[in-house]
Every structure is written in structure tokens, then in C-alpha cells.
TORSE-22301 format. One record per residue: residue in three letters; x, z, y of N, C-alpha, C in turn. Coordinates in steps of 0.2 Angstrom, whole numbers, m for minus. Last residue first. Layout:
N
   code     npx     npz     npy    capx    capz    capy     cpx     cpz     cpy
    ala       X       Z       Y       X       Z       Y       X       Z       Y
...
***
This chain:
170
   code     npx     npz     npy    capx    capz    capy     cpx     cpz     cpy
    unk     188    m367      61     197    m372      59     191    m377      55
    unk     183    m362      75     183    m361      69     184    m370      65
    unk     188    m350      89     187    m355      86     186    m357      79
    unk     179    m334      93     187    m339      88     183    m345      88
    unk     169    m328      96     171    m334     101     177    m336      98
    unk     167    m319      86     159    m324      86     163    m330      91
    unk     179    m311      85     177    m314      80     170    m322      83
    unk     174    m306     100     178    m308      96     180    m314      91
    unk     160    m298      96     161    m304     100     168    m308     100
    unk     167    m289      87     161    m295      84     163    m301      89
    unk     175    m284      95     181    m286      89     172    m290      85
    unk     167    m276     102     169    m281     106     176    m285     100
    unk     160    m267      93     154    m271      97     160    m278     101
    unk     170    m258      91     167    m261      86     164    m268      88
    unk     173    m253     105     177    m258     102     173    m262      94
    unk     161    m247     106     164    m253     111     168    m255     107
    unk     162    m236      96     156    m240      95     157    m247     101
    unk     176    m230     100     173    m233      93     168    m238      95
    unk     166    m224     112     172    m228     113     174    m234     105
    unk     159    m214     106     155    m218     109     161    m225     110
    unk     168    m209      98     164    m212      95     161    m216      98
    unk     177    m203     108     178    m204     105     174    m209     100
    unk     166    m196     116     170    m200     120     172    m206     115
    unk     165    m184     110     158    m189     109     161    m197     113
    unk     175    m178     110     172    m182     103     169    m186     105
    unk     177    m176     125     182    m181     121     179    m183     113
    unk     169    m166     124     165    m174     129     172    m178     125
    unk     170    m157     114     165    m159     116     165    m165     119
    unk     183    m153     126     184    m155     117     178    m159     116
    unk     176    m147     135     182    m154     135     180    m157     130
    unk     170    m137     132     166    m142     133     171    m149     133
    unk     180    m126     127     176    m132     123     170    m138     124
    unk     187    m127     140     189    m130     135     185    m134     131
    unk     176    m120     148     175    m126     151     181    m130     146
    unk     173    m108     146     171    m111     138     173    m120     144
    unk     173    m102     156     176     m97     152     176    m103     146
    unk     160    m109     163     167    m108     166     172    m106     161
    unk     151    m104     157     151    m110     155     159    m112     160
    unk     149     m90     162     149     m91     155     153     m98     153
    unk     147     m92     174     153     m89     175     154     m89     165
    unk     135     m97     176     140    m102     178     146     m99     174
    unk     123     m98     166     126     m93     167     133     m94     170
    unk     107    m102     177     112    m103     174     119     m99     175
    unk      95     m92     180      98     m95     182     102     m95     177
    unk      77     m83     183      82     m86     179      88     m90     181
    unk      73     m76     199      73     m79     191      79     m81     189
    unk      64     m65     209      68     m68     204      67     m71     199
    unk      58     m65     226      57     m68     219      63     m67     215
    unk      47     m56     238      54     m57     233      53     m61     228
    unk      36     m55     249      36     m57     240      44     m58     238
    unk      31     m41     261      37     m48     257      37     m50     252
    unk      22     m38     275      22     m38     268      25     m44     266
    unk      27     m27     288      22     m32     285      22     m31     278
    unk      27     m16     294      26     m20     299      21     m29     295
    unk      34      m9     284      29      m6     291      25      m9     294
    unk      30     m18     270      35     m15     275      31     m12     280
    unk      28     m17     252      26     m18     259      29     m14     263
    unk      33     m31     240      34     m25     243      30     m25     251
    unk      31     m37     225      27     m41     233      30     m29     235
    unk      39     m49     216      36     m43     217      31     m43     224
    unk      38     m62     203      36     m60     211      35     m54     212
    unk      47     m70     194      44     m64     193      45     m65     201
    unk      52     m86     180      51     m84     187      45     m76     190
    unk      58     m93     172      55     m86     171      55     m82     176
    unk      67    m103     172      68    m100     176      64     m93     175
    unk      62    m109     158      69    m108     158      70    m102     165
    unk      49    m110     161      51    m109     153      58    m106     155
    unk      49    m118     173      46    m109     172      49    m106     166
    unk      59    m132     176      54    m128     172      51    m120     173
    unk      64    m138     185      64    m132     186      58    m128     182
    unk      76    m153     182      68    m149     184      71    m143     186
    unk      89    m156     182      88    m158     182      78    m158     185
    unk      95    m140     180      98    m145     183      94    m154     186
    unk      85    m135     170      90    m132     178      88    m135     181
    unk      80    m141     159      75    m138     161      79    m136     167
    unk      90    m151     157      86    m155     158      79    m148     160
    unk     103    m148     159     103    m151     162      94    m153     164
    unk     102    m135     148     105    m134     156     101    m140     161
    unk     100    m144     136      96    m140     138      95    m138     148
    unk     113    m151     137     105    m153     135     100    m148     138
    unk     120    m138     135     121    m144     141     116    m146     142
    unk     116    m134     121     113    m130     126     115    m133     132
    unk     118    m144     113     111    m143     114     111    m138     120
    unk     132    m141     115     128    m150     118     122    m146     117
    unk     135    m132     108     135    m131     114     134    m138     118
    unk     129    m134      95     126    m129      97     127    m131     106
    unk     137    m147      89     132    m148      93     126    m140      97
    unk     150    m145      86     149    m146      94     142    m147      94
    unk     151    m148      74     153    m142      76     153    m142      83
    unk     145    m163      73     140    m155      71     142    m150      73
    unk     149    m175      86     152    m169      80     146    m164      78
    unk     136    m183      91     141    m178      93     143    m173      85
    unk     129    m194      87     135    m196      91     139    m188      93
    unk     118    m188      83     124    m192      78     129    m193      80
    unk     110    m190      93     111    m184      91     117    m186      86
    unk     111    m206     101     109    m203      94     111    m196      95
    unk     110    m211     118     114    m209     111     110    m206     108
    unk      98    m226     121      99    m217     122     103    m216     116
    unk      89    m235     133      94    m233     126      96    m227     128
    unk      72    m248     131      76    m242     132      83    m239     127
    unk      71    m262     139      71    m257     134      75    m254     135
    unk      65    m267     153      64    m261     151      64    m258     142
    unk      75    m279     154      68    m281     151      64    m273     147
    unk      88    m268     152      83    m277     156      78    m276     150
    unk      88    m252     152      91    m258     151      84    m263     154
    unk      85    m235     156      81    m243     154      86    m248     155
    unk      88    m221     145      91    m224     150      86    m232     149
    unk      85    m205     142      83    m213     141      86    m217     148
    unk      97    m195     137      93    m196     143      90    m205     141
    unk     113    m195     135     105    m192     130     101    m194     132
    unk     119    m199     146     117    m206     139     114    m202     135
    unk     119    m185     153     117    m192     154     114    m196     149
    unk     126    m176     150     122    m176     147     117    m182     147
    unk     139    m176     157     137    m176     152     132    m179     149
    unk     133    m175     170     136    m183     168     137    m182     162
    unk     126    m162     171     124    m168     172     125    m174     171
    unk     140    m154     167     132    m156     164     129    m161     164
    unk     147    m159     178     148    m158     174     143    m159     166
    unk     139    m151     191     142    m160     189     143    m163     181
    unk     141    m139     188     134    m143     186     134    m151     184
    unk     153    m137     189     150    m136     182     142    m140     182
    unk     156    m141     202     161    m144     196     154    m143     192
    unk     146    m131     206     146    m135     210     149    m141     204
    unk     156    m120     202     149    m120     201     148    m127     201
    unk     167    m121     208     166    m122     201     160    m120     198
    unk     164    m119     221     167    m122     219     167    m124     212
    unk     161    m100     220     156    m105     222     158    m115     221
    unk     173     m96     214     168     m99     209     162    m102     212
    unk     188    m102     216     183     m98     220     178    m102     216
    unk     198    m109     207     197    m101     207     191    m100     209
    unk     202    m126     202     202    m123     206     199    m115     205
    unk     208    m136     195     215    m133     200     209    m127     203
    unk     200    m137     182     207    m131     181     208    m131     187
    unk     192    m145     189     189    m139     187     193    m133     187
    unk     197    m158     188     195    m154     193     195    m146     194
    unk     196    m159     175     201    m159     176     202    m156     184
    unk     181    m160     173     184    m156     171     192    m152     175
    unk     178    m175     182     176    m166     184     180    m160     180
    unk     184    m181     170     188    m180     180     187    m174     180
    unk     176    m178     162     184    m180     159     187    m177     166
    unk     165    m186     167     161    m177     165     172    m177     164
    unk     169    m200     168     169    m194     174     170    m186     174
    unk     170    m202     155     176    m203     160     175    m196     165
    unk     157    m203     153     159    m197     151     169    m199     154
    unk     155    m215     160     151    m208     162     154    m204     160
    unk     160    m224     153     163    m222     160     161    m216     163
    unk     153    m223     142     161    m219     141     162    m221     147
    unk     141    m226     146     142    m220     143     149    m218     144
    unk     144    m241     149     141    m237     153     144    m229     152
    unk     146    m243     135     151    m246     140     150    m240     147
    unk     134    m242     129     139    m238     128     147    m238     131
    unk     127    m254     138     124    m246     136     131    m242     134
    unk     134    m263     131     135    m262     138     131    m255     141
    unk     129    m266     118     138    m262     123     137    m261     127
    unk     115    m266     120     116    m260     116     125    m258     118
    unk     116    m277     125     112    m272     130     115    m265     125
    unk     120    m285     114     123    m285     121     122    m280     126
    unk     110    m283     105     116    m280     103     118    m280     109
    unk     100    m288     110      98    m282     111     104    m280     109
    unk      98    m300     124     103    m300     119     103    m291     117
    unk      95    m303     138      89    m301     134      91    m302     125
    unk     107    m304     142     101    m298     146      97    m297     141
    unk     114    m315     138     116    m305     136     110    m303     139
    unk     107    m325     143     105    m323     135     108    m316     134
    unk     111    m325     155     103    m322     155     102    m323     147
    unk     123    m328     157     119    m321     157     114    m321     157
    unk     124    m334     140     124    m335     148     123    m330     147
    unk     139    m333     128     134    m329     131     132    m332     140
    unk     145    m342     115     147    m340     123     141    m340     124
    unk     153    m342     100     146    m341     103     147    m338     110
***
């Protein structure tokens, strides 16, 4: 069974590899950045990795549109259980920091000081805790290799169909 391209486009199983095709290259990256991560110490620098990080993580959560605007997004299922406290909280990172800037997360407070001359609103807020997520940048490895793991699974399963679908048949 040989695919034009315009039957993979509107082919839901086709859309659905090539969505996780997508995934394990992304999660490749979040694999670099890491690897990145260990040469280097000045933690402005590793900020910068970490966020990276996050964000390519957390990516294939995210709805993503394929052709003919259907949408894909990994399952919650796709991440080992003993991993998902620290996926929900990347999840979390990515999408109220990193990604917005919710109040919820930042919890943002204005003082307002007066000077002799004028008047200053200072703000503080909330921030990510980089120097936390630097110290756990193991189990976040581990973490992108399972899910790496599965999502990789699910390509090879999807490409031993097509497989099977183009033998020729005796």
C-alpha cells in the first residue's frame, strides 16, 4: 500500500508518525541541551540551557496542528508514573514562565517608595527556581530518555505496519 502525499496528509495514522517522529527529534534536542549543560558552571549560562530545556521538553504536551488542522499531543501515559511529579512541574514551568507570564505563577507585588525628588514602584515576583532544576538536571535526563523511549517505541511500531502494508504479497 504506497502513500501519495496527499493521502499521508490526510492519512490520521500517517499524521499521528509523523507527529511522533517530530517528538523524538525534539526530545533529541531537550538530550543536546542537557549534554550542553554538564560542560558548563557560570549559572547565567545555565539558565538560558535550562529554559531551553523546558521548553523542548515540554513541547509534544502542547497541542500541536498537523494538515487539515487536526490536532496531536502526547498522552500523560507516555511519561513513566515515577517521573511524572517532575514532568508536571516542566509542564507547569513552561507553560505559566516560560512560555506566558501568568500572575498565578509570578505573584507579582509593587511597593511604591518615595524619594526626595520622586516616586519608585519596585516590583517583585516570582521566578523560576533555576539553581533547583540545575542540581536535578540528572533526573530530568532520565525523564526525557523514558519518554524518549516510548515515544520512539510508538515510530518503530507505526513503521513495521507500513512495512508489513508495502511487502509484497505471495
Amino acid at each position: 500500500m504506497k502513500h501519495t502525499e496527499a493521502q499521508r496528509h490526510s492519512d490520521a495514522q500517517f499524521q499521528q508518525y509523523l507527529f511522533h517522529r517530530i517528538c523524538s527529534l525534539g526530545l533529541d534536542e531537550t538530550l543536546q541541551a542537557l549534554a550542553v549543560l554538564r560542560r558548563y558552571r557560570r549559572p547565567d549560562v545555565r539558565y538560558c540551557l535550562i529554559r531551553d530545556i523546558v521548553v523542548s521538553y515540554a513541547r509534544p504536551f502542547f497541542v500541536t496542528y498537523g494538515y487539515q488542522q487536526r490536532k496531536h499531543c502526547l498522552p500523560r501515559s507516555t511519561v513513566p508514573r515515577a517521573h511524572r511529579s517532575l514532568h508536571n512541574e516542566l509542564l507547569t514551568l513552561r507553560r505559566q514562565l516560560f512560555a506566558h507570564s501568568d500572575f498565578s505563577y509570578r505573584r507579582p507585588r509593587v511597593a511604591q517608595w518615595v524619594l526626595p525628588d520622586r516616586v519608585i514602584y519596585p516590583m517583585g515576583f516570582g521566578q523560576a527556581d533555576y539553581a533547583s532544576l540545575s542540581r536535578r538536571a540528572g533526573d530530568i535526563e532520565r525523564l526525557v530518555r523514558a519518554v524518549k523511549l516510548h515515544v520512539d517505541q510508538l515510530v518503530a511500531r507505526a513503521e513495521a505496519g507500513f512495512t508489513a502494508a508495502l511487502a509484497p504479497s505471495n
